[in-house]
N, CA, C and O atoms as CSV, one atom per row, in Angstrom:
chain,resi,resn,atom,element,x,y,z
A,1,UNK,N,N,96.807,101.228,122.674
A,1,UNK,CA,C,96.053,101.225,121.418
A,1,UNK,C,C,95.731,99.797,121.011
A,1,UNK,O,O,96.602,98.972,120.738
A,2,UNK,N,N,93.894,99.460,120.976
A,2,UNK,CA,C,93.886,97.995,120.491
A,2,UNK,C,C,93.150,98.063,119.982
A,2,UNK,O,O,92.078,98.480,120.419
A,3,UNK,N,N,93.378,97.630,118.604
A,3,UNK,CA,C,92.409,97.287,117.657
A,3,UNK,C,C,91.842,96.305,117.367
A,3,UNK,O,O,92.519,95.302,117.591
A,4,UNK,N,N,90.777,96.097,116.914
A,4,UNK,CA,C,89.983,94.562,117.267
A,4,UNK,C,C,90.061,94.087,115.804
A,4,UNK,O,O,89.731,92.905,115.701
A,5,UNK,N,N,90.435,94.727,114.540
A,5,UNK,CA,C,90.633,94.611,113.233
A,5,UNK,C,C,91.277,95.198,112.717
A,5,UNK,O,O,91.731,96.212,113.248
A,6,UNK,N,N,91.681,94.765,111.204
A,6,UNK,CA,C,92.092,95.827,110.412
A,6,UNK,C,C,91.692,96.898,110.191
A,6,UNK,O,O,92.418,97.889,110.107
A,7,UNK,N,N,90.563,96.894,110.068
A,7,UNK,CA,C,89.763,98.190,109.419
A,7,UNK,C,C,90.000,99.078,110.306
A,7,UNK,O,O,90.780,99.994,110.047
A,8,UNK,N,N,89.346,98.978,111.582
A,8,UNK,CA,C,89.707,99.610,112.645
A,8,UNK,C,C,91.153,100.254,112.833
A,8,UNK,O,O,91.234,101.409,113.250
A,9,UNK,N,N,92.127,99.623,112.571
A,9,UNK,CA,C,93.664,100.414,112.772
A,9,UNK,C,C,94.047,101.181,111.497
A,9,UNK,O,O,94.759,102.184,111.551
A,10,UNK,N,N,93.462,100.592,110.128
A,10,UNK,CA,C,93.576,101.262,109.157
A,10,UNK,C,C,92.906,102.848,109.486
A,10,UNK,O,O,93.498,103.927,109.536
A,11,UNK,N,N,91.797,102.612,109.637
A,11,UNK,CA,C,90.986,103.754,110.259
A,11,UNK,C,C,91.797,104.827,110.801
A,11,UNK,O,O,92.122,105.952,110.422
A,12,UNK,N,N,92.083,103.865,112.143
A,12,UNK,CA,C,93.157,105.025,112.874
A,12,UNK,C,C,94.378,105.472,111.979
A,12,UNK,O,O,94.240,106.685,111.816
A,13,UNK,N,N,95.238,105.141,111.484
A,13,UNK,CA,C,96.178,105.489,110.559
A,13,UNK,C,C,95.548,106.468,109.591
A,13,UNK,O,O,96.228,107.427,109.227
A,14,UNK,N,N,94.492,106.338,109.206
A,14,UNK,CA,C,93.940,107.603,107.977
A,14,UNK,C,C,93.476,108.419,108.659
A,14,UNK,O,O,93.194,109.480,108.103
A,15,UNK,N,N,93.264,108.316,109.790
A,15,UNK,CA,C,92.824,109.882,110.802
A,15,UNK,C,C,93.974,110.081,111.403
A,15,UNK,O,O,93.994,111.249,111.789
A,16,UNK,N,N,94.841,109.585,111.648
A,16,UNK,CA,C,96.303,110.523,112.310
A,16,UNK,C,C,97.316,110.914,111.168
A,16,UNK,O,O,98.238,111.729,111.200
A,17,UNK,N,N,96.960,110.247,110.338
A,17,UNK,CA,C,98.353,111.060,109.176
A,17,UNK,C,C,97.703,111.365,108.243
A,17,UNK,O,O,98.377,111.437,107.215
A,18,UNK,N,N,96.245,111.677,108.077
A,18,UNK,CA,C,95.650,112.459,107.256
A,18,UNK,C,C,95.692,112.039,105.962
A,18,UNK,O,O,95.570,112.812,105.012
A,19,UNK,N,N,95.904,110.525,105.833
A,19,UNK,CA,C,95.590,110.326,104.241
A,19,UNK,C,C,94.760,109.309,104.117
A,19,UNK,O,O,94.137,108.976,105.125
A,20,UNK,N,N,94.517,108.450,102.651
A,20,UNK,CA,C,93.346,107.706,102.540
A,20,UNK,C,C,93.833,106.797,102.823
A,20,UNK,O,O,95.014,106.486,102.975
A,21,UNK,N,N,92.528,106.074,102.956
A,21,UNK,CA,C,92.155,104.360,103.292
A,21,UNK,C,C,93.657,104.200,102.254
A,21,UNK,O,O,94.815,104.412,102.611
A,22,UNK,N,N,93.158,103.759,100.885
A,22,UNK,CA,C,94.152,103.689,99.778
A,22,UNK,C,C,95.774,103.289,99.939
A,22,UNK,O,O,96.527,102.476,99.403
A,23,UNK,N,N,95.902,104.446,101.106
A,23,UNK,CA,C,97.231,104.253,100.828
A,23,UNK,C,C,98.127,103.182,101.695
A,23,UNK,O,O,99.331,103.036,101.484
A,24,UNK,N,N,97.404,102.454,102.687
A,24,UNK,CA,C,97.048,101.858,103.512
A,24,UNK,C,C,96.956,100.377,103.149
A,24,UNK,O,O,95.850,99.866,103.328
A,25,UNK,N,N,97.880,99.644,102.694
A,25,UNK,CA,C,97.082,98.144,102.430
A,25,UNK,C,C,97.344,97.110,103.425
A,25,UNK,O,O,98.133,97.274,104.355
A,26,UNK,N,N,96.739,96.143,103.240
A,26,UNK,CA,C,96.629,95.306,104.097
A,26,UNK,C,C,97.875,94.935,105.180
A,26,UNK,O,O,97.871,94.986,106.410
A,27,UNK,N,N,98.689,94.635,104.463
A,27,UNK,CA,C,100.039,93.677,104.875
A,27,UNK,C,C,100.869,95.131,105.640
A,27,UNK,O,O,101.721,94.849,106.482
A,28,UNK,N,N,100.682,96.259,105.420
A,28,UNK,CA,C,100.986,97.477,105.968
A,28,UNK,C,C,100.701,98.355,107.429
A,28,UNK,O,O,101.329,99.076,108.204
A,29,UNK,N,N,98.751,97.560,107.188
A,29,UNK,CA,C,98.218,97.882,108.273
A,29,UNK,C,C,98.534,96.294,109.271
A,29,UNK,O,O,98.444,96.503,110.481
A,30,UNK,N,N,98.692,95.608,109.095
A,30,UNK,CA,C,99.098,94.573,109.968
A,30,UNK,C,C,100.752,94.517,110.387
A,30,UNK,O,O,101.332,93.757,111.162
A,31,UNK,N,N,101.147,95.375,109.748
A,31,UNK,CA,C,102.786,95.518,110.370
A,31,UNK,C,C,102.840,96.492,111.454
A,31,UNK,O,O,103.705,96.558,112.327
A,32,UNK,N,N,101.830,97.234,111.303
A,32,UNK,CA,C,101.814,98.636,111.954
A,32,UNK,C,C,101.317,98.108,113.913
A,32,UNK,O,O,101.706,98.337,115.059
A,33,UNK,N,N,100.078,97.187,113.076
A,33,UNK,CA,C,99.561,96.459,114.291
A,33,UNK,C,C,100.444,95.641,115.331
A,33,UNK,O,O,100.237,95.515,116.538
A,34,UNK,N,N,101.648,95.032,114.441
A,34,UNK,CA,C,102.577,94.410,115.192
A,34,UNK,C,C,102.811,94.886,116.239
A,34,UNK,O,O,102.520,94.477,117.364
A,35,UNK,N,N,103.840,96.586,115.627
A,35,UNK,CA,C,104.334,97.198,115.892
A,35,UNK,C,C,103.661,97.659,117.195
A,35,UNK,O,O,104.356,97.651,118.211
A,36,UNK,N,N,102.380,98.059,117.272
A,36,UNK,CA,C,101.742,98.483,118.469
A,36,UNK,C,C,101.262,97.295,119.412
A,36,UNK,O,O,100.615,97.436,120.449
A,37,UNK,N,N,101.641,96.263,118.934
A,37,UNK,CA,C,101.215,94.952,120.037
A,37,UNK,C,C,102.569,94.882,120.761
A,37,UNK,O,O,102.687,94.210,121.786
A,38,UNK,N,N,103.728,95.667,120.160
A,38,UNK,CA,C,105.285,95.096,120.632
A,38,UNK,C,C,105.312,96.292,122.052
A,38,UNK,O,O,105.590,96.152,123.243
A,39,UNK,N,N,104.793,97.700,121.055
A,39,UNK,CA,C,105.292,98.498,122.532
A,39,UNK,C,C,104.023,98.612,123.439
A,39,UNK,O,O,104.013,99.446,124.345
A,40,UNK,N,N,103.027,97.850,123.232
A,40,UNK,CA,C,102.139,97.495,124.432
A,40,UNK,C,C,103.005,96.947,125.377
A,40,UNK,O,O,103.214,97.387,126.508
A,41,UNK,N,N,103.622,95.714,124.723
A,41,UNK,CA,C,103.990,94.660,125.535
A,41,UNK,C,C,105.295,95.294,126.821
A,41,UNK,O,O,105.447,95.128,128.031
A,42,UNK,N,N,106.131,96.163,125.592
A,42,UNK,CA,C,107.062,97.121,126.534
A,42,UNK,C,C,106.554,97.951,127.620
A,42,UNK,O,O,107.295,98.125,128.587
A,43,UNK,N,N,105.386,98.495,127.601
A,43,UNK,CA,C,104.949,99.309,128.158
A,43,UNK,C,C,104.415,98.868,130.093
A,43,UNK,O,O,104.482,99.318,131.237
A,44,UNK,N,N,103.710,97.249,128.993
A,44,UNK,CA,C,102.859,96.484,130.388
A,44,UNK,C,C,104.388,96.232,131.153
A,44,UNK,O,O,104.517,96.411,132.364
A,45,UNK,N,N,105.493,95.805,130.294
A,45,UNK,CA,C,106.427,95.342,131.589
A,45,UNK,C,C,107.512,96.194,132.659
A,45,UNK,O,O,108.137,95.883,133.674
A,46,UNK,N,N,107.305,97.864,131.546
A,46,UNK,CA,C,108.084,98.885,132.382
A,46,UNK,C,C,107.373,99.015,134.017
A,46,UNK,O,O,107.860,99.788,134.842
């Protein structure tokens, strides 16, 4: 999963758990992003 922005992962987050943009803020959607840059990284080295 790579997102080229916020908006973009925010996006994805309001279409998989079914709620709004709203609930979603910034510093939230960039933790989330971490989070999916970390188990990329797990993933590329399994």
């Amino acid at each position: 999963m790579d997102f080229t922005s916020l908006k973009e992962a925010r996006q994805y987050l309001v279409d998989k758990y079914d709620m709004k943009v709203s609930d979603f803020d910034d510093m939230y959607v960039e933790e989330f992003m971490k989070l999916l840059e970390f188990d990329n990284l797990i993933i590329k080295m399994v």
